[in-house]
Each structure stands twice: as structure tokens, then as C-alpha cells.
MIKOL-176721 format. One line per 8 residues: number of its first residue (from 1); their letters; for each residue x, y, z of C-alpha. Coordinates in steps of 0.2 Angstrom, whole numbers, padded with zeros to 4 digits, always signed. Example, Ala and Ser with C-alpha at 12.3 -4.5 7.8 and 13.67 -1.06 7.14 Angstrom:
1	AS	+0062 -0022 +0039 | +0068 -0005 +0036
***
This chain:
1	XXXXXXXX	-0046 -0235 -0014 | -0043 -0221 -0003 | -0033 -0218 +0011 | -0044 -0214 +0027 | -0037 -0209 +0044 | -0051 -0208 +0060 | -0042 -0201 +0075 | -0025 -0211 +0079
9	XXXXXXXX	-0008 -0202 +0080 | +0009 -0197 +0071 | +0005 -0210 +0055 | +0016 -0204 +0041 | +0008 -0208 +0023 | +0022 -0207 +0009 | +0040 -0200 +0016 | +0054 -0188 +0013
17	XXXXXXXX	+0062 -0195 +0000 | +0047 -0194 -0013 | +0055 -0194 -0028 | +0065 -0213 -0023 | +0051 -0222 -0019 | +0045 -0218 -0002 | +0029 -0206 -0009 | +0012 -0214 -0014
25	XXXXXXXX	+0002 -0211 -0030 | -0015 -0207 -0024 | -0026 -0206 -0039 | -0041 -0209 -0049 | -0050 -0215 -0031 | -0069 -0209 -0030 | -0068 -0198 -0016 | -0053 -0189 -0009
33	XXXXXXXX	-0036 -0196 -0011 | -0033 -0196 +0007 | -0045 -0191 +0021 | -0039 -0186 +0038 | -0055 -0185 +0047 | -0062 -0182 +0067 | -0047 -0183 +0079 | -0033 -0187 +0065
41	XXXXXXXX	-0018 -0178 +0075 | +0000 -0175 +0071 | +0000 -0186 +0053 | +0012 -0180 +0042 | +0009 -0183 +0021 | +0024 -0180 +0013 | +0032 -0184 -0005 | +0015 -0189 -0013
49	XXXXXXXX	+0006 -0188 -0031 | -0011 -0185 -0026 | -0020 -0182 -0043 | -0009 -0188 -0058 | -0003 -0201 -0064 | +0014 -0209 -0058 | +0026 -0196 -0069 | +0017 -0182 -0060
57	XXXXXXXX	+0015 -0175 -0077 | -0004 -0182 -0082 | -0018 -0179 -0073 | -0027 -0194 -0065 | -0040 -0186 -0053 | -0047 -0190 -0037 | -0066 -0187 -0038 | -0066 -0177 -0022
65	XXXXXXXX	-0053 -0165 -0016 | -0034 -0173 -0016 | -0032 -0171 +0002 | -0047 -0168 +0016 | -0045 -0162 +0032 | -0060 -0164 +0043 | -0059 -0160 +0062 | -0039 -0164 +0062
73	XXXXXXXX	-0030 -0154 +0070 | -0010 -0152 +0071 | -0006 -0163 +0053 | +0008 -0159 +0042 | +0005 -0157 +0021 | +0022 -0158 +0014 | +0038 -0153 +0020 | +0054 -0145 +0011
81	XXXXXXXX	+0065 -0159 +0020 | +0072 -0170 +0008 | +0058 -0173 -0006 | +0045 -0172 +0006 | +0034 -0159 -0007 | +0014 -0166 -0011 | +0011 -0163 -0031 | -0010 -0161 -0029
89	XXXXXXXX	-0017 -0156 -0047 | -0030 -0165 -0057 | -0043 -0166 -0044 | -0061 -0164 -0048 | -0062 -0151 -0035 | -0048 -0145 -0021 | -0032 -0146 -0022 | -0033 -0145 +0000
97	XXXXXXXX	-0052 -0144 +0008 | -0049 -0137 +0027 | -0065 -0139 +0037 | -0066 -0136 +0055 | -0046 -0141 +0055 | -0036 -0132 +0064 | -0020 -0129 +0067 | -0013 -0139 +0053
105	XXXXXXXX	+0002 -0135 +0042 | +0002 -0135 +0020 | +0023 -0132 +0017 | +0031 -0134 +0000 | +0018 -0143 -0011 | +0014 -0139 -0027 | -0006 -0137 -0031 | -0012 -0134 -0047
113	XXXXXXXX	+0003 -0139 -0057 | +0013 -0154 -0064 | +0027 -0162 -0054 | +0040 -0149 -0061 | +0030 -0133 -0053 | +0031 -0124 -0073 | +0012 -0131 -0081 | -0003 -0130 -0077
121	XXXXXXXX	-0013 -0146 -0070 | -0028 -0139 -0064 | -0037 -0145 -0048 | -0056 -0141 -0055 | -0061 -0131 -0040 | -0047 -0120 -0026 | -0031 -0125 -0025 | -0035 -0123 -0006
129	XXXXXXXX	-0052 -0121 +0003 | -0054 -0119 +0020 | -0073 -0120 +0028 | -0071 -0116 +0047 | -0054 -0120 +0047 | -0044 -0110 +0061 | -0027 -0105 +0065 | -0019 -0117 +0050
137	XXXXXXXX	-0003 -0112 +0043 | -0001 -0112 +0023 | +0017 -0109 +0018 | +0030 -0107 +0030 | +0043 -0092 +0029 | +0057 -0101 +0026 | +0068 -0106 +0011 | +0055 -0117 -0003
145	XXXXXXXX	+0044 -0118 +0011 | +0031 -0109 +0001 | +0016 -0117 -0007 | +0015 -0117 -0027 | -0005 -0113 -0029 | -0004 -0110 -0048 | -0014 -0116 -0062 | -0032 -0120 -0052
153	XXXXXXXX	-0050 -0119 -0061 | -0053 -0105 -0047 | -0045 -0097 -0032 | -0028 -0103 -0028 | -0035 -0102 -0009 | -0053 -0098 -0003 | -0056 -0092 +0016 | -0075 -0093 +0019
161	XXXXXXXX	-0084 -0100 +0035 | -0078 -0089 +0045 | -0061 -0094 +0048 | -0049 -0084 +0057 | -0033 -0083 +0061 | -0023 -0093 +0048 | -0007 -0086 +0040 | -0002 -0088 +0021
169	XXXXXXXX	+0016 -0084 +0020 | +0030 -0088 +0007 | +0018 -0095 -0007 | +0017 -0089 -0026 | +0001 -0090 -0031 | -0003 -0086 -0050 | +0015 -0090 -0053 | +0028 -0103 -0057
177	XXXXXXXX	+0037 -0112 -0046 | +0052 -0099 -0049 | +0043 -0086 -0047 | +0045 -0077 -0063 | +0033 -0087 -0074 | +0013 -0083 -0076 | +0003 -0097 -0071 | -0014 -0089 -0064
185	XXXXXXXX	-0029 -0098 -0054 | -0043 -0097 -0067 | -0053 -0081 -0054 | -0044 -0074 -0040 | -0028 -0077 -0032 | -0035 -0078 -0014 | -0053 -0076 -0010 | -0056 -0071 +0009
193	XXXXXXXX	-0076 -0070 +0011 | -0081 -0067 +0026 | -0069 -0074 +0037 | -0060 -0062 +0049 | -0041 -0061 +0054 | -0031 -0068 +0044 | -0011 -0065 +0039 | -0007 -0065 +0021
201	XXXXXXXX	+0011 -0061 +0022 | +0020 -0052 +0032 | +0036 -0040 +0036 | +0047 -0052 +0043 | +0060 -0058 +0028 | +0052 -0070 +0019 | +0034 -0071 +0024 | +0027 -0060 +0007
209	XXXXXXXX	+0017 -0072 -0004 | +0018 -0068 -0023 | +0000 -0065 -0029 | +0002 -0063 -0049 | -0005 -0067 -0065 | -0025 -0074 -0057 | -0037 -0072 -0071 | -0047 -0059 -0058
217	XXXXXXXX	-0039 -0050 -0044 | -0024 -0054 -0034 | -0035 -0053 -0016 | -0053 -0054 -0015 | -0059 -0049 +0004 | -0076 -0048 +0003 | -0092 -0048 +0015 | -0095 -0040 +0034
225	XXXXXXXX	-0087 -0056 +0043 | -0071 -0052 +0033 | -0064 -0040 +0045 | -0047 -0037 +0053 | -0035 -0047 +0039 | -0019 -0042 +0040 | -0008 -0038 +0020 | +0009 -0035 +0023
233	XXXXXXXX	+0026 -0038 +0011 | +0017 -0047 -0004 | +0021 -0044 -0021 | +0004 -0042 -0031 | +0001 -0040 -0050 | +0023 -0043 -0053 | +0036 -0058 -0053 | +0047 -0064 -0039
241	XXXXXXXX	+0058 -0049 -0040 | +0048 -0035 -0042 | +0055 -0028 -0059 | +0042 -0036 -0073 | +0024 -0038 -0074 | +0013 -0051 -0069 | -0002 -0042 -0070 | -0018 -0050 -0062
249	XXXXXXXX	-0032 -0050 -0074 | -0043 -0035 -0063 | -0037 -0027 -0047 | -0021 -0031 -0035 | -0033 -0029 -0020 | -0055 -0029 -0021 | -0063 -0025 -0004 | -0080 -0026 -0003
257	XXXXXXXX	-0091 -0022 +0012 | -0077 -0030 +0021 | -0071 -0016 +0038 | -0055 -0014 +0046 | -0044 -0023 +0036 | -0026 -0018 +0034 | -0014 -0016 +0018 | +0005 -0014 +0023
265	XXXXXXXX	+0009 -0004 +0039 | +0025 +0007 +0044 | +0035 -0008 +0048 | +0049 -0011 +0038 | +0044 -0025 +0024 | +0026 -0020 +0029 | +0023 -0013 +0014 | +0014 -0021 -0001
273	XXXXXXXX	+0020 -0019 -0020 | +0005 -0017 -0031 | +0008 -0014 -0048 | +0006 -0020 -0066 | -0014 -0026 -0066 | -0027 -0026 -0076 | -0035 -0012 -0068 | -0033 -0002 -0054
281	XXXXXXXX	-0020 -0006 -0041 | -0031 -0006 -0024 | -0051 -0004 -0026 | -0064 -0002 -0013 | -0082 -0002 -0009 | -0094 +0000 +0003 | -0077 -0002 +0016 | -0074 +0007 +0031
289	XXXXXXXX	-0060 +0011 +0042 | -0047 +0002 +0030 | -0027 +0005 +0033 | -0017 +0008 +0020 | +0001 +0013 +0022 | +0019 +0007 +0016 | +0013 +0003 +0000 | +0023 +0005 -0018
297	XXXXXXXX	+0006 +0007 -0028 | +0013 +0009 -0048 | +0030 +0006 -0047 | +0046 -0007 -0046 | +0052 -0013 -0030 | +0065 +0000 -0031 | +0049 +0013 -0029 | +0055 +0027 -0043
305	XXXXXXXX	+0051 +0015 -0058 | +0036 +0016 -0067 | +0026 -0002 -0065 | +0009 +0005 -0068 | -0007 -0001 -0066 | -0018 +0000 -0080 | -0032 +0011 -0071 | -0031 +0021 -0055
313	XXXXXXXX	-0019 +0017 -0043 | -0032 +0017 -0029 | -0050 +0020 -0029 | -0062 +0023 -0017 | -0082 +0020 -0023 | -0096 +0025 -0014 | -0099 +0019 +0004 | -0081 +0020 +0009
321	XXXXXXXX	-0079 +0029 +0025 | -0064 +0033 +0038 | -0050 +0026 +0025 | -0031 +0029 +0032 | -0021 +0032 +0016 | -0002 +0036 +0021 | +0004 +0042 +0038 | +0019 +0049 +0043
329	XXXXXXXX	+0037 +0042 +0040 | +0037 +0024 +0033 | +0017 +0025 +0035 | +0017 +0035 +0020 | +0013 +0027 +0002 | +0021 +0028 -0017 | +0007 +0031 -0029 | +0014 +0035 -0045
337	XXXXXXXX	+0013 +0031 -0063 | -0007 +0031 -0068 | -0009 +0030 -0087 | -0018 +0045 -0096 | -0033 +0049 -0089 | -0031 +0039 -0073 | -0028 +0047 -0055 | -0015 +0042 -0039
345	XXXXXXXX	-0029 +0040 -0029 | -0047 +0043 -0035 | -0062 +0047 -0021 | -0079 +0043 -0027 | -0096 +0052 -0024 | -0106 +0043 -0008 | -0087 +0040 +0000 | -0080 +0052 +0014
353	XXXXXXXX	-0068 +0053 +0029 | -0055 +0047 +0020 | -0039 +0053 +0026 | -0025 +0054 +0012 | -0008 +0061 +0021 | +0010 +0062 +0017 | +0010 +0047 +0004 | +0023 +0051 -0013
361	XXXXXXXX	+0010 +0054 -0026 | +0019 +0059 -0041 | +0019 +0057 -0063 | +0001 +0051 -0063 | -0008 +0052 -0080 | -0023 +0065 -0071 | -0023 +0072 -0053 | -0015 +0066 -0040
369	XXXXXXXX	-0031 +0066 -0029 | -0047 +0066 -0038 | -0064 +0069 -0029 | -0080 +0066 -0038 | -0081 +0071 -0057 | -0064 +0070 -0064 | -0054 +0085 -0064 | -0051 +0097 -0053
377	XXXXXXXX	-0067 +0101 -0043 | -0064 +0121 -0041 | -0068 +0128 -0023 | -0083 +0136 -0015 | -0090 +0147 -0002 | -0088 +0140 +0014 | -0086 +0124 +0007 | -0106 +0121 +0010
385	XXXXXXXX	-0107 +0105 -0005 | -0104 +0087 -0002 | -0098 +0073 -0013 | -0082 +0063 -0011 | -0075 +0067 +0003 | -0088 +0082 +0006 | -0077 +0089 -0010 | -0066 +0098 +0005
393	XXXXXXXX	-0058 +0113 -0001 | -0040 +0114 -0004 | -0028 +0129 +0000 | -0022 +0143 -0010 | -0005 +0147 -0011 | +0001 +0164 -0015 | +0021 +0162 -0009 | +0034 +0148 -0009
401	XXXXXXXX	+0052 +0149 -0006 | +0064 +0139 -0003 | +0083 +0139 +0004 | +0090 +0129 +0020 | +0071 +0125 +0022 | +0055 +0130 +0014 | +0041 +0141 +0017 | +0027 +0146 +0011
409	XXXXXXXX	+0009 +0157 +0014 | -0010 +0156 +0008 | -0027 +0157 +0011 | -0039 +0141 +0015 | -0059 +0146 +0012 | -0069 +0133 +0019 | -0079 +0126 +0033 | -0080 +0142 +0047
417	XXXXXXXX	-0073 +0140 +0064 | -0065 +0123 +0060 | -0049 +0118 +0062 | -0038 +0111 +0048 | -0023 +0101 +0042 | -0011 +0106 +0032 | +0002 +0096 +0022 | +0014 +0103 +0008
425	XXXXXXXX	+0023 +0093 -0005 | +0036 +0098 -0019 | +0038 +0091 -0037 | +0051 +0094 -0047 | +0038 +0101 -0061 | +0017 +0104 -0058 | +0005 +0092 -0067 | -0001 +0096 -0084
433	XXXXXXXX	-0016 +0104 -0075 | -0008 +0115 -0065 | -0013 +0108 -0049 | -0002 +0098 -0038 | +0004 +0079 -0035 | +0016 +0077 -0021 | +0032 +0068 -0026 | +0040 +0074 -0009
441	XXXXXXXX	+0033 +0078 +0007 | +0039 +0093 +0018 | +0030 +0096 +0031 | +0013 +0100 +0042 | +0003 +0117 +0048 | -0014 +0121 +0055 | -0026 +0133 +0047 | -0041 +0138 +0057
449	XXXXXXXX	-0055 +0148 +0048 | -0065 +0163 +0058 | -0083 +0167 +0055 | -0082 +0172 +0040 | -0073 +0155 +0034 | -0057 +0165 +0027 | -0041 +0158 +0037 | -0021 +0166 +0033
457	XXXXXXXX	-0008 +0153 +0035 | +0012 +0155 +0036 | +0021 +0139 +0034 | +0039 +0137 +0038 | +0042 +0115 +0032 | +0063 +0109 +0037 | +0066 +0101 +0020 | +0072 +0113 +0007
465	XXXXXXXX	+0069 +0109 -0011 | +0078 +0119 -0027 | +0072 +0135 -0032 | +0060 +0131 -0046 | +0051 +0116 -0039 | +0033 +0115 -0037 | +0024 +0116 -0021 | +0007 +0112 -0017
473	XXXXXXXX	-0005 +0108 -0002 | -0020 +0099 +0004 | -0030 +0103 +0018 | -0041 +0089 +0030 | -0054 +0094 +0041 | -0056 +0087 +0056 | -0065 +0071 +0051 | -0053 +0066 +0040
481	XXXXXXXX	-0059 +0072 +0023 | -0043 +0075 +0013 | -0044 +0088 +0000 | -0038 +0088 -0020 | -0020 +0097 -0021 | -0020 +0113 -0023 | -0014 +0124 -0039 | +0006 +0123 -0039
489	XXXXXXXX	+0018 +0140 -0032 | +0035 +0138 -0040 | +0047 +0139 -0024 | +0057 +0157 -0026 | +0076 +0157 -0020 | +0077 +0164 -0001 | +0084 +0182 -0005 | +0104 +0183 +0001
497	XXXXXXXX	+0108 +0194 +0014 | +0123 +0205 +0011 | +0131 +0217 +0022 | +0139 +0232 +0018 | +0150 +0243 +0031 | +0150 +0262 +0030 | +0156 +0276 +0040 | +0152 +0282 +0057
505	XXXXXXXX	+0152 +0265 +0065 | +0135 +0258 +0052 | +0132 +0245 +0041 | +0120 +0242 +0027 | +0110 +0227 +0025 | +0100 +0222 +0009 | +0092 +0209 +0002 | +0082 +0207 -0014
513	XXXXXXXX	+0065 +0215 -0017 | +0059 +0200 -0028 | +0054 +0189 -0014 | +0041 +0200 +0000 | +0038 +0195 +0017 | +0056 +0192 +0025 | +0058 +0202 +0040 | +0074 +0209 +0046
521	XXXXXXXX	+0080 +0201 +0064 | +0096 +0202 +0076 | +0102 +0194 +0090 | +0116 +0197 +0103 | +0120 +0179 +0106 | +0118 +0162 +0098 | +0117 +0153 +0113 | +0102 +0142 +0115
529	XXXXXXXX	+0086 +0149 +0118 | +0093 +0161 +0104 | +0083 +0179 +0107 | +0080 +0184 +0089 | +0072 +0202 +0088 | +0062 +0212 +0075 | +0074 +0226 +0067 | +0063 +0240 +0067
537	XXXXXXXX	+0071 +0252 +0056 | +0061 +0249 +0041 | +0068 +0246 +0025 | +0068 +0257 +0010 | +0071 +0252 -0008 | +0086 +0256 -0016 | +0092 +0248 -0034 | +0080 +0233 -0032
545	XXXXXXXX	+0085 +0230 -0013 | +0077 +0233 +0004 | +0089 +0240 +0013 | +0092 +0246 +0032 | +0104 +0255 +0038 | +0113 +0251 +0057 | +0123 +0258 +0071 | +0137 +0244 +0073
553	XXXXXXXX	+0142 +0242 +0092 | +0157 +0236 +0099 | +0150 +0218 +0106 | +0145 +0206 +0095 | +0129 +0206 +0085 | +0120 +0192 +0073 | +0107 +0195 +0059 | +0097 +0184 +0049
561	XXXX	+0082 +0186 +0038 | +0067 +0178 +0043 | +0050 +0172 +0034 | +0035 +0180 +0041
***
């Protein structure tokens, strides 16, 4: 018979020292196992076999869920205290059902798996449902005081109903109870469906979930009520440590129709690692005015190892609008390691305002942006088409250098009278198609176009890279529509200075003729504000040197070449 609790107070059904004695075997009953219904406060159910037999080893299931939660609010499933974890598997439907429950608390169980958290022992439905359910805790951050959701017909947990504000922390979900071992809901790893803010993970220590090896995606959030969920510090699509595969079946991450939902953040332990699946790492569609920052997207938890994704690392399909992709600083993405034929981040035709910004896009198998047809999409006019991202234009570089810093000039051709964004990136060498990625960011400028939608911009970007690496650029307009990277410009040496002292109180200085645009300046003092001024002697080329020729003073006097 089942155990049914109706309102009361504080009961305790099984005990913290399961494995001795004190934790019930609640099987084979024709409903659910145990049923905390309307009122049913501050129970706590600890140490149990809800769903197999008495080795925890067979399954022996309930007809209804193992454990229902019905209008209780404040109850405790399982604890990491003694033996105090619930084994629910072999139910002939959830693991857990939440409805309109709130405020209850699922710690240390293992659902959808034998008593030893390694073999699968399905619950025929969710590991975890919650209907309506608000404000529940599933997993606690703390040392074993994650769930074990592994093994289930479906989704580890389903959010649907409209329920907001619960937080899943700590818990492997697809995995074994080390962490390393594949043991994947039979469809997704979490389902969210229109139910809006809720925490999956976190950036605290200890608050990621691990979200591997589910026969479909790792995270489903699909549907319009299914905004405003918070992703932060989960592992999807690898094991416990980040270094091997797990790979769910499909995508990490699937957002469907689903707005303002977040994926990492600039916070340390914000980011999520997505890498290893099926297909593509993060996919959405028909989504707006999604975040996605802080994420390793393709690689090892160490963010320089290639972990790929089997597809693109992130797509955008049509009806995705006013995406954030990267940031500055630790807002920034990694999106590396695509396979052949597959883009860092690909922008479909029907999705625009999608702003892509000084993420590490670097050693994917095609571009590192893609908009529309695949491949580079080659510039026009005044940039009058449309498409993915209104197929913005990107600029053209015709000089890099590099020393102490870098800089850089080109041309932008696009939209007239509008003013633009600028990023520039380096790589150690250009992509097979002699158009950029963007291993390493260096910096921003503004470009704006006149009437005749030309613009000239100069660049000068504080990190310097060797001479030899490749530079590239994107350009956003001001509604956010990121550009393809441009064609690479090998960064030239910055030409030395050297000063030669001749008669009659002069001094020659010269510099090499190889690199143009370095202009000649001099200053009486190096104290701050320093008042550099134009030489304007101009320089004549002797022996493959500018050279300019000086009356020396007796007071001090500075010179220095600048870019211009």
C-alpha cells in the first residue's frame, strides 16, 4: 500500500542510516510510492528504495510516480547525511512528480539508476517533473549533494506549467554517479517548456550540473513562457572533468521560441563548457534577445584543446533577433574547433541583430562567422541586401603592423551616414580561405561612412602580436548586425628608428621604407600631458630609408615614430 501524507508536520518516512535498516522499501504499490499531498510540510524521506526491489538492484515499480508532491511545500527528498540518499528507478512513470509544490528540496538521490548510481534502472517517464511547481530546489551545491538523474525513458527533469524560480545545481544528469561514465535519459537531459526563470547551475563552486550523454539535447528550453532561465557553470556534452566526451545525442543547448534567456555570463564560473555533441554546440531558433557569454564552446575545460562539436559550434536559424554573442573581458566566448565544413558561429537567412563581439573564434573547420549561404558572402554597394544579419559588410584592411602595440588602416563600404563598430583580432596564421577567425582580440575603433558610403579608418589596438600574424576585422552597425571577418593583413614589423649624428650640430634619422604611414614626431619633455609634434621636414629616400635630417639643440629633445 502506499504511503500517503495529508497536511501534518515534520514526519520522517525511512531515516539517515538507509543502508542499516532505517529506509523503507516502497515498491510494487499501484499508485505512487509515497504521496505527500495538500498542506504535507517539512517531512523529510530519506534512505529509501522507492521502485526496486530490496537489493536496490531489480526494478519493482510503483504504477505512479515513486514520489508525489502535491501542494506540499518545504519537504525534504533525501539528504547527503549519513545514508540518507532515495534510490527512485523502476517506476512506471516519474522518478519525482512536483505539482503546485513549492519550496521543496530533491538532495543526493539517485533516479533512474540502481542502488550503486553505475546502471541504468529506468523510471518509464522523467526522472523529475515539475507541473506548477515553484521555487523547489533540485541538488544542493555542496559535496554529493547532487542528484543522480541518469538512466530515465525521457528527460532526466522536465519544467513545464509554468514553473519559475527553482534552481538545479550540483546534479549529473546523463552520467554515472562518478561523473565520468555515460548513462543518458532516453530524450533530453533537462526539458524547460514554457516555464520562465529558472537556475540551472551556477558560478559559485559547485552549483554547475553535468548535463552528458541524453539521447537528445543536453537543455531543451522551448516555448514563449520559457523566458528569463538562467545557464551558468555546467558541463554539457563531456565528463565530470571537462577532458573527454560525453557527447549528447543532438545539441548541448536547443532554444526554441523561447526569449531572454541567458547562457554563461562574465562572472567567474559563469561560463558553460559545451563541447563533444552530436551536433552543434548551442542552436537557436525563432529566439530573441538571448545572452551568451563566458562560454568554452568546442574545447577542454582548459579552453586551448580541441573538444569539438560535431556540427557548428553555434547557430542561429531564422527568426533569431537581438542575440548577445561575447562582450568584453570575461563576457567574451571560446568558439573553436568546428569540423570541416562547419562554422564558429553560423547566422542563418530570416535572423538579424545579432551581435557577435570580442569572443576567441579560432581553428574552425569553415569561417569563423558565417552569414547566409556558406562561405564567404563577398561585399556590396552600400551594403543595400539583406539576409543573416542584413549580410552587414566587413572592413577592408590594407595595413597592419605590429611592435609595443598594433595598428592597422582600411576602408569600410556600407550603409551611408552610419556609424560603426570596429573590432580587430589576430591569429597566428589566416584560415584556409583567406578570411579571418579571431583567436585573439585587440581592440575597438569607430568607422563612420559619409554620403557616398566610403569611410577611412586608422586603428591604433594596446596589444601587440608578432610580426607575421594575421589580422582581421568585423564591423556592427548600430543595430547590432555583426559582420563576417574580413580578409587577413599579415602584421608588418614597426620600422626601427635609428639615429645617426653628423656635423654642424644635426642628426639623421631613418627608418625603413617597407612599412608607409609612420610619421616623424618630437617632443621637448616626457612629462605628462607629453606634447608630441609633427616633424615637418619631410623625408627623403635614401638606400631604402626615409630619412630627415635635424638641427640638434642644446636642451633635451625626444623623438618617436608614430602611425598615422
Amino acid at each position: 500500500m502506499p504511503l500517503t501524507l495529508q497536511g501534518g508536520n515534520g514526519n520522517i518516512i525511512g531515516g539517515l542510516l538507509g543502508g542499516l535498516g532505517q529506509g523503507n522499501v516502497i515498491s510494487g504499490n499501484g499508485k505512487a510510492g509515497v504521496s505527500l499531498g495538500a498542506g504535507a510540510a517539512n517531512h523529510a524521506v530519506f534512505g529509501n528504495l522507492i521502485g526496486t526491489d530490496a537489493s536496490g538492484m531489480l526494478a519493482l515499480g510503483n504504477t505512479f510516480a515513486g514520489i508525489t508532491l502535491s501542494g506540499a511545500s518545504g519537504n525534504m527528498i533525501g539528504t547527503t547525511l549519513g545514508t540518507g540518499r532515495n534510490v527512485l528507478a523502476g517506476n512506471l512513470q516519474d522518478g519525482i512528480f512536483l505539482t503546485n509544490a513549492v519550496g521543496n528540496t530533491v538532495a543526493a538521490n539517485y533516479i533512474g539508476t540502481d542502488i550503486t548510481g553505475a546502471k541504468a534502472l529506468p523510471n518509464q517517464f522523467n526522472g523529475i517533473s515539475l507541473n506548477k511547481a515553484n521555487a523547489n530546489t533540485i541538488g544542493v551545491p555542496s559535496i554529493q549533494a547532487g542528484n543522480v538523474l541518469s538512466g530515465n525513458a525521457y528527460y532526466g527533469v522536465e519544467l513545464f506549467g509554468g514553473s519559475t524560480g527553482n534552481s538545479l545545481q550540483d546534479n549529473y544528469i546523463g552520467v554515472t554517479a562518478n561523473g565520468g561514465g555515460a548513462l543518458g535519459n532516453g530524450s533530453a537531459g533537462i526539458l524547460v517548456a514554457d516555464a520562465p526563470a529558472n537556475t540551472i547551475g551556477g558560478s559559485a563552486a559547485a552549483t554547475g550540473n553535468v548535463i552528458s550523454a541524453n539521447g537528445d539535447a543536453g537543455i531543451y528550453i522551448v516555448g514563449p513562457g520559457a523566458a528569463g532561465n538562467l545557464l551558468q557553470g555546467n558541463k554539457l556534452g563531456t565528463d565530470l572533468t571537462g577532458n573527454s566526451a560525453r557527447g549528447n545525442a543532438l545539441e548541448g543547448i536547443y532554444i526554441e521560441t523561447s526569449p531572454s534567456n541567458t547562457i554563461g555570463g562574465p562572472l567567474p564560473g559563469a561560463g558553460n563548457l559545451i563541447s563533444g555533441n552530436g551536433t552543434r554546440g548551442i542552436f537557436l531558433t525563432n529566439a530573441g534577445w538571448s545572452v551568451i557569454q563566458g562560454n568554452l564552446i568546442g574545447t577542454k575545460a582548459d579552453a586551448l584543446s580541441a573538444l569539438p562539436n560535431t556540427f557548428h559550434n553555434l547557430e542561429c536559424e531564422a527568426g533569431v533577433t537581438n542575440t548577445t554573442i561575447g562582450g568584453p573581458g570575461a563576457a567574451a566566448n571560446v568558439i573553436a574547433f568546428a569540423p570541416s565544413g562547419f562554422a564558429g558561429v553560423r547566422i542563418r537567412n530570416g535572423s538579424f541583430n545579432n551581435r557577435i563581439l570580442g569572443n576567441a573564434i579560432f581553428s574552425n573547420g569553415a569561417l569563423g562567422i558565417d552569414l547566409g549561404p556558406a562561405g564567404v558572402t563577398p561585399n556590396d554597394p552600400c551594403d543595400t541586401d539583406s539576409g543573416a544579419n542584413l549580410l552587414q559588410n566587413f572592413p577592408v584592411l590594407t595595413q597592419a603592423v605590429s611592435g609595443g602595440a598594433t595598428g592597422t588602416r582600411g576602408t569600410l563600404n556600407s550603409a551611408p551616414n552610419t556609424a560603426f563598430l570596429l573590432q580587430f583580432f589576430a591569429n597566428p596564421v589566416c584560415n584556409s580561405s583567406g578570411y579571418g577567425e579571431g583567436r585573439i582580440y585587440l581592440g575597438d575603433a569607430n568607422a563612420m561612412t559619409d554620403g557616398t558610403c566610403n569611410a577611412s579608418f586608422l586603428a591604433r589596438l594596446p596589444v601587440p602580436v608578432p610580426p607575421g600574424y594575421a589580422i582581421t576585422a568585423t564591423a556592427t552597425d548600430p543595430a547590432g548586425n555583426t559582420s563576417e571577418f574580413s580578409a587577413c593583413q599579415s602584421a608588418a614589423p614597426v620600422p626601427l628608428l635609428a639615429i645617426t649624428p653628423g656635423s654642424n650640430h644635426q642628426a639623421s634619422f631613418s627608418w625603413t621604407n617597407t612599412a608607409a604611414g609612420f610619421v616623424l614626431k618630437q617632443a621637448a619633455s616626457l612629462a605628462p600631458p607629453v606634447q608630441w609634434a609633427t616633424v615637418t621636414n619631410l623625408p627623403v629616400t635614401t638606400n631604402g630609408h626615409f630619412t630627415v635630417t635635424l638641427p640638434i639643440g642644446a636642451t633635451n629633445e625626444f623623438f618617436r615614430l608614430s602611425f598615422e
